[in-house]
N, C-alpha and C positions, 0 to 999 in steps of 0.2 A: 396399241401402246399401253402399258402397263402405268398404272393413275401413280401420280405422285403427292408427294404429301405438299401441302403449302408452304412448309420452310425450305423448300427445296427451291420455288420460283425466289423467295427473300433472300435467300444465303448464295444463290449463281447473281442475281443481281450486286450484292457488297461483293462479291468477287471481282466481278467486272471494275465496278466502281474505284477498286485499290490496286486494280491493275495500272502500274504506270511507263508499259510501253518499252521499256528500256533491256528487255529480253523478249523471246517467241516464247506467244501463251501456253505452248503446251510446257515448255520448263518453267515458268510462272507456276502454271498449274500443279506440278509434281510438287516445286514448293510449299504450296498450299495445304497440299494434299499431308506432306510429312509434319505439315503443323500443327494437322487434325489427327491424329493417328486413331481416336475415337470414330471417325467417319465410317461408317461399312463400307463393303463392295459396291453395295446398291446405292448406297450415298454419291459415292465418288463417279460413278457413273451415270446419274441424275445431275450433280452439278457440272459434270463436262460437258455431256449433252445439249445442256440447256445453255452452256457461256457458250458454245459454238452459234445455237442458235441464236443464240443473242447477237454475234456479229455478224450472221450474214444476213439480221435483219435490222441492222444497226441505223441505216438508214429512217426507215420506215418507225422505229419505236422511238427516235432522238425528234423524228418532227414531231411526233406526238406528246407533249410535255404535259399538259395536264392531266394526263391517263397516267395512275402510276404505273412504272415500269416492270413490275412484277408481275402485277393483275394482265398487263398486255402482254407479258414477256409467256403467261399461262394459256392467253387466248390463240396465239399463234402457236404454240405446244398441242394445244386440243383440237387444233382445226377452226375452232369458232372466228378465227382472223385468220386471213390469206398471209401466206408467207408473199414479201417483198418480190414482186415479179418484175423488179428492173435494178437489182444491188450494184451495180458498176452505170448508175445515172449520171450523177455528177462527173464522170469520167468518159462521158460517151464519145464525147467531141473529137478525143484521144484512141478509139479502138478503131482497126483498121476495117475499113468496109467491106474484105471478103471475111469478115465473121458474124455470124447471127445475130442478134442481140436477142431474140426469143432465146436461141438452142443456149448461149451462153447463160442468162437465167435460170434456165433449165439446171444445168451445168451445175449451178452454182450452189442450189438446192439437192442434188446428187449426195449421198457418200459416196467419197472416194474408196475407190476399192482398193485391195492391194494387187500387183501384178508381181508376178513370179515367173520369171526365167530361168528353166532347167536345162540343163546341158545335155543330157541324152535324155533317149526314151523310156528307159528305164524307170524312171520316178512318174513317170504317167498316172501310171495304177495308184500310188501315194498321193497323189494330186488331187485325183476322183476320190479319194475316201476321207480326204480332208477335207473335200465340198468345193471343190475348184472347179472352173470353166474353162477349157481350153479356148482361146483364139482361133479361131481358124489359119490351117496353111503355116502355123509359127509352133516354138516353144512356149510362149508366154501363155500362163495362166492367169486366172481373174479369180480372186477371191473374196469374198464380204468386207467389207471394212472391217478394221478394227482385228483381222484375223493376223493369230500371234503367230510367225513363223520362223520365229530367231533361233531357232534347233537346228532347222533344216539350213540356214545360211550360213552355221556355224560347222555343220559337215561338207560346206563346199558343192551341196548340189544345184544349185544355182544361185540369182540373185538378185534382189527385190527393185524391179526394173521399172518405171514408167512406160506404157505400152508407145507413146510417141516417141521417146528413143530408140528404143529397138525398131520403128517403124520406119525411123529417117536412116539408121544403118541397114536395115536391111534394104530398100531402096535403092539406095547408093551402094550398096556393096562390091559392085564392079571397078568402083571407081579405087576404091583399097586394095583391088588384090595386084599382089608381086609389086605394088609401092612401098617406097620409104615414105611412113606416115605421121604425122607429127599432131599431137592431140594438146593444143597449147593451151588451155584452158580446163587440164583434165580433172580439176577438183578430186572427189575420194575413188573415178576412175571406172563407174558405170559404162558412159561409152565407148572409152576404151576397150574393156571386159568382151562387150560386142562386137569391137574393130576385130583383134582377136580373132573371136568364135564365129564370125558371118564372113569377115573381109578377106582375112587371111596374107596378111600385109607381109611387105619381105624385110622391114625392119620398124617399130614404132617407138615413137619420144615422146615421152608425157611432161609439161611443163606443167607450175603453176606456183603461185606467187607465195603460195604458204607452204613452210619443208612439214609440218604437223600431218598435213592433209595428203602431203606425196606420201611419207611411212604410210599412213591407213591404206593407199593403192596399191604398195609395194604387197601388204601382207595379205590385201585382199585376193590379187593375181594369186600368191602362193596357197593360200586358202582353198581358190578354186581349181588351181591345178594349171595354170595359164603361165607361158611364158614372160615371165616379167621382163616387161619395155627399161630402156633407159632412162629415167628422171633426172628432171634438174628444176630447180630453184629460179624461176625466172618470173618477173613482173613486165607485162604488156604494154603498159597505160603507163608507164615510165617512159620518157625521153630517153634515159641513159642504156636503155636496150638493144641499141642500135649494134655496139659491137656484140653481145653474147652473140645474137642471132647469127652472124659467120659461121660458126661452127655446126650450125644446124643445115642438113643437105636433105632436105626433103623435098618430095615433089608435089605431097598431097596433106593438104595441114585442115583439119577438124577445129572451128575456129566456135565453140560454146561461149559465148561472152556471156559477161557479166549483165546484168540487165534488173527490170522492176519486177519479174518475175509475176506478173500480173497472170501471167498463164497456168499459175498453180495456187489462187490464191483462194480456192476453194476449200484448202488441206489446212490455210492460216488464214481465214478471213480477215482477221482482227491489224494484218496488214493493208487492207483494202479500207478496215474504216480510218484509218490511220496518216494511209498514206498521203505526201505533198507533191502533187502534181509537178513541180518544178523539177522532181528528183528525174524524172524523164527526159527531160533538156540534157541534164547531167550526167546520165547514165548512156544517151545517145552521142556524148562530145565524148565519152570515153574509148565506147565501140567504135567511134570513129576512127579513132587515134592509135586499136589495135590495125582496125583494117587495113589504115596506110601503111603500118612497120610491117606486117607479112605481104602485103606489095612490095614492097621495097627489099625484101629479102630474095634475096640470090636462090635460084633452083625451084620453087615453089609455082604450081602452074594452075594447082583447082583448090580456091578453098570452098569450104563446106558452114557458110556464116550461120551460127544456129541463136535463135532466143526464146524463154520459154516464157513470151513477153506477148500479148493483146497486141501493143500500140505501134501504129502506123509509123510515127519516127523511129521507132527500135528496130522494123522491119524494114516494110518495102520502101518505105520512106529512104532508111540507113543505105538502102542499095541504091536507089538512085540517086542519091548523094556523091554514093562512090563512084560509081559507073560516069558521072560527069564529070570526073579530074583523074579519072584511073580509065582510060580508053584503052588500053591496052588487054583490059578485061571486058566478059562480057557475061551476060546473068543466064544460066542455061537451064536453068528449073529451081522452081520457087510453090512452095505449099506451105498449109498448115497442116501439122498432123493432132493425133488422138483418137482418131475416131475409130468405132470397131464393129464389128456386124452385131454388135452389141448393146443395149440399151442403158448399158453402164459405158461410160466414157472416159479416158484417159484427160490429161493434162494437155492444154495447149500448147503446140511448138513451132516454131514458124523457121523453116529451112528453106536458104538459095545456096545455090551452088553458084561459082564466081569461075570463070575458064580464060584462063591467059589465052590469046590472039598467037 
């Protein structure tokens, strides 16, 4: 690690300190950044750095109050102080018991790499010379953190994919082909993009509750060269959803809820120090409330419930929840994904599949 100067631990510390929560750090950050304009390259890269490090050891430097928080915030920088080997403690009570809490640690400490999903083989050779690792057996590539590839998604050859997504559709991909498939929670339309390119569906509908974030799908699919699905404007976790859903004839619906997203909060810790435990209760009465309106909807026979959520309520809890007033279903396979023959590791994501009787 290349030494940093001493105003570099004081000035990420009053950043920290003036951050107040009400956007994600990294647009906080860019803020900050255009305020300094005097800041270097090397600057603004030393202050990221170190506010990152700062939250995912947020924990461990907040109990320490009489140590100032600069001089600790430079000992865990240097190595002379252990980084935080438990960041998701106070929340433990809450993480479902098929996951680690060493490898999660672990995890947590990691850069997030980027993954890259290319569509043909073609861009192989571009992959390797931009310093990529292929995945084994897939498209998806692995590349450094921090590695800038807005060129290449901007020519449409592939698209900057979490490896645990591409993991749960390829998996299941059997389960999409020659279905009408319905992605009711498709935000800007990643797994879609995959339904697509692995599934090979015979008709797909993208819902989702913001029309902003359908155009970015719409243009993303033409971007990449993909068959653009039918969208529509629909809210879930509404009451009043009852009749749009008629007109939806699907037999195989992709149910991504909404959730705490605790399974990627490696990439925004600063949610993790933040976060209020209760929002869980709340985010699990929502899922709930999707899960019974696609029961309840006519034609629909396998959903695919996905969260990219730690917590046992969100998950296997949420399913047998349902599975006790929805008998008519039954749970046919259930995992966590991310993992990769690799010692860099995706995001956590926790898939059951739901099969009408």
């Amino acid at each position: 690690m290349q030494a940093r100067h001493p105003r570099h631990y004081e000035q990420a510390i009053q950043i920290i300190e003036a951050y107040a929560g009400t956007m994600p750090f990294a647009l906080y950050l860019k803020s900050v950044f255009r305020q300094h304009k005097n800041w270097g390259s090397k600057d603004r890269k030393a202050y990221r750095e170190l506010c990152y490090l700062y939250w995912k050891n947020f924990r461990f430097i907040d109990a320490c109050a009489e140590i100032n928080r600069a001089e600790l915030l430079k000992s865990i920088d240097t190595g002379l102080t252990p980084a935080d080997t438990d960041p998701y403690n106070h929340l433990k009570e809450h993480i479902s018991q098929d996951i680690s809490i060493a490898d999660l640690s672990n995890w947590m400490h990691e850069p997030a790499p980027v993954y890259l999903y290319v569509w043909d083989d073609l861009s192989h050779a571009d992959c390797i010379e931009a310093g990529g690792t292929r995945i084994a057996d897939s498209n998806t590539w692995m590349f450094p953190s921090g590695t800038d590839l807005q060129n290449w998604i901007e020519r449409g050859i592939g698209i900057i994919q979490d490896i645990a997504s591409t993991q749960v559709i390829d998996r299941h991909k059997a389960i999409f082909k020659a279905q009408n498939v319905w992605d009711c929670c498709a935000g800007a339309g990643g797994k879609a993009l995959m339904i697509q390119q692995l599934g090979n569906p015979k008709t797909l509908i993208c819902t989702d509750k913001r029309s902003t974030i359908l155009d970015n799908l719409v243009i993303r699919f033409r971007k990449n060269k993909k068959e653009v699905p039918e969208v529509r404007v629909l809210d879930l976790s509404q009451k009043g959803s009852a009749n749009e859903l008629k007109g939806i004839h699907s037999e195989v619906v992709l149910a991504d809820v909404p959730c705490t997203g605790s399974g990627t909060w490696r990439r925004n810790p600063e949610v993790l120090a933040l976060f209020n435990e209760k929002q869980i209760a709340e985010y699990a009465e929502m899922q709930n409330g999707i899960l019974k309106a696609l029961a309840e909807t006519e034609h629909i026979n396998t959903i695919l419930y996905c969260t990219c959520s730690l917590f046992h309520k969100e998950n296997e809890g949420q399913i047998d929840r349902f599975l006790e007033t929805h008998s008519d279903f039954r749970m046919i396979d259930s995992a966590y994904y991310g993992d990769t023959s690799l010692k860099v590791r995706g995001d956590y994501l926790f898939c059951a599949v739901l099969k009408r009787n």
